[in-house]
N, C-alpha and C positions, 0 to 999 in steps of 0.2 A: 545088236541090241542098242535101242538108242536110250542112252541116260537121259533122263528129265531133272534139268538141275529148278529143284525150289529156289525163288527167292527169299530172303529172309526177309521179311519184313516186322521193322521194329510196333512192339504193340503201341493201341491206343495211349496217348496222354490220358492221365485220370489229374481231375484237378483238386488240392488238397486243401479243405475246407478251415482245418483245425487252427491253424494260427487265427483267420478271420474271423472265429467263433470265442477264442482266447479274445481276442480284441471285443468283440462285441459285451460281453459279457465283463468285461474292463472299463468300457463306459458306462457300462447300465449300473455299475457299484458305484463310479464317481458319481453320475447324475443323482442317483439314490441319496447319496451323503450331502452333497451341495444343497437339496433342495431342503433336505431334514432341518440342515444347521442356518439356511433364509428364515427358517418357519420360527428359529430363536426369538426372533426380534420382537415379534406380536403375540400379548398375553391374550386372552378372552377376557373383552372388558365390552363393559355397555359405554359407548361414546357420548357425550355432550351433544346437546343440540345446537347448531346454529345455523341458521338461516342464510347467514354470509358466508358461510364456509365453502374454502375453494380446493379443487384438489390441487395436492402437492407438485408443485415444480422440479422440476429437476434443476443443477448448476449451469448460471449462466455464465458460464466464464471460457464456454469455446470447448477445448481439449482439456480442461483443468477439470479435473476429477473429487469431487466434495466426498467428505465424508462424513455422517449424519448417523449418532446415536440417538438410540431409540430408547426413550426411558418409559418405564409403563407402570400406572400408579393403581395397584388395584383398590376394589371399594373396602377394603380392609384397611388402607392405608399403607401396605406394604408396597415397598418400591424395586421393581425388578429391570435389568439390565439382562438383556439374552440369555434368558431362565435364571440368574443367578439373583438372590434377596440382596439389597442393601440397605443403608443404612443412612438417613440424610440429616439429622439431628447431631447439630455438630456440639453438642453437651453429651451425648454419650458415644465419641469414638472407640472409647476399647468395648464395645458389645462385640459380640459373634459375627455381625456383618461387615463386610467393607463399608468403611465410610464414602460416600458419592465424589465429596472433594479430592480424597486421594485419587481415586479412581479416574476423576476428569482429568486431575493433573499428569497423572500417568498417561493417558489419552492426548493432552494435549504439548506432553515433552516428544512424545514420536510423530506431531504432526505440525504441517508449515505456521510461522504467527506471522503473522500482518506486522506493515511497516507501524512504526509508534505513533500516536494521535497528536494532537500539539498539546497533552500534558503527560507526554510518557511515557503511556500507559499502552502494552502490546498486548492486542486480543487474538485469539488463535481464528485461524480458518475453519477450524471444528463446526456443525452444526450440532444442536440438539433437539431433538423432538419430545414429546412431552405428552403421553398418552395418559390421559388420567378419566378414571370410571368414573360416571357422573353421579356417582354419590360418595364418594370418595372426598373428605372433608378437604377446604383449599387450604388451607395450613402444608400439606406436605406438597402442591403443586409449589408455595412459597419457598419449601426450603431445596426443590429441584435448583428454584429459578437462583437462589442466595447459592449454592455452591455451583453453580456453571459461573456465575460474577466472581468468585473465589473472597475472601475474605481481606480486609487488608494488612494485617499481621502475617499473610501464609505467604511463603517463598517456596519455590519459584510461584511465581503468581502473573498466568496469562488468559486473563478470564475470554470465556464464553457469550460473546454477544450474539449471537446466528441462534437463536430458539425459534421454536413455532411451536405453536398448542395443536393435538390433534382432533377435527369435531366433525359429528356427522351430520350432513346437509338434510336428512330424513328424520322427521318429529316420530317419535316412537314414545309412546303413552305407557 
């Protein structure tokens, strides 16, 4: 009687999905969050019109990386900072909002200043942008532009000269 020896043969490989569905599913929650907290920066505001208006530049400085708030003035007058209210009337700081000046200053101690001017005076690398509704009185465009300059009794004090006004090239009636 002759034996028939089996070979053993080990089974197929199955290949196992679950870590790369772990991951997948890991990006899709960061991409989700990333995009929500870009969408901060822009209120729903009806834009100025101008005729000259160019679109935004990015920094020309090579590899140097700009950093550029975005202040958005609604037609109420209210002044918002990536959904948060503030406060730019520097005669009533202790109200409910941050004040803008502390705010920029706080912005502009975590960020590089520029070498001093020939009278002293060191402005930060900071941009600011200046989104304002086009019926939104200019009074509070003025007191955006008065506390990015900072005051000259405020310490530390390294004003804000990089502004641009934001305005749309399309006449809308």
């Amino acid at each position: 009687m002759a034996s028939k020896s089996r070979v053993q043969q080990d089974p197929e490989p199955k290949l196992d999905l679950t870590p790369m569905i772990d991951i997948v599913f890991n990006l899709i929650i960061f991409f989700m969050i990333v995009s929500d907290m870009s969408n901060l920066d822009m209120e729903e505001i009806a834009l100025p019109f101008a005729d000259q208006a160019q679109k935004a530049e990015g920094a020309k400085g090579g590899d140097e990386i700009t950093r550029t708030i975005v202040v958005n003035i609604l037609s109420s007058g209210k002044i918002r900072i990536r959904g948060k209210d503030m406060n730019a009337d520097p005669t009533q700081k202790a109200s409910g909002n941050m004040w803008l000046g502390d705010y920029f200053r706080t912005e502009v101690a975590g960020y590089k200043v520029e070498p001093a001017d020939e009278n002293g005076v060191k402005a930060s690398a900071l941009e600011v942008n200046i989104r304002s509704d086009r019926g939104a009185p200019f009074k509070y465009v003025q007191q955006v532009f008065d506390a990015c300059i900072g005051y000259p009794n405020e310490t530390p004090r390294a004003p804000i000269y990089k502004t641009s006004l934001a305005a749309s090239p399309d006449k809308k009636e």
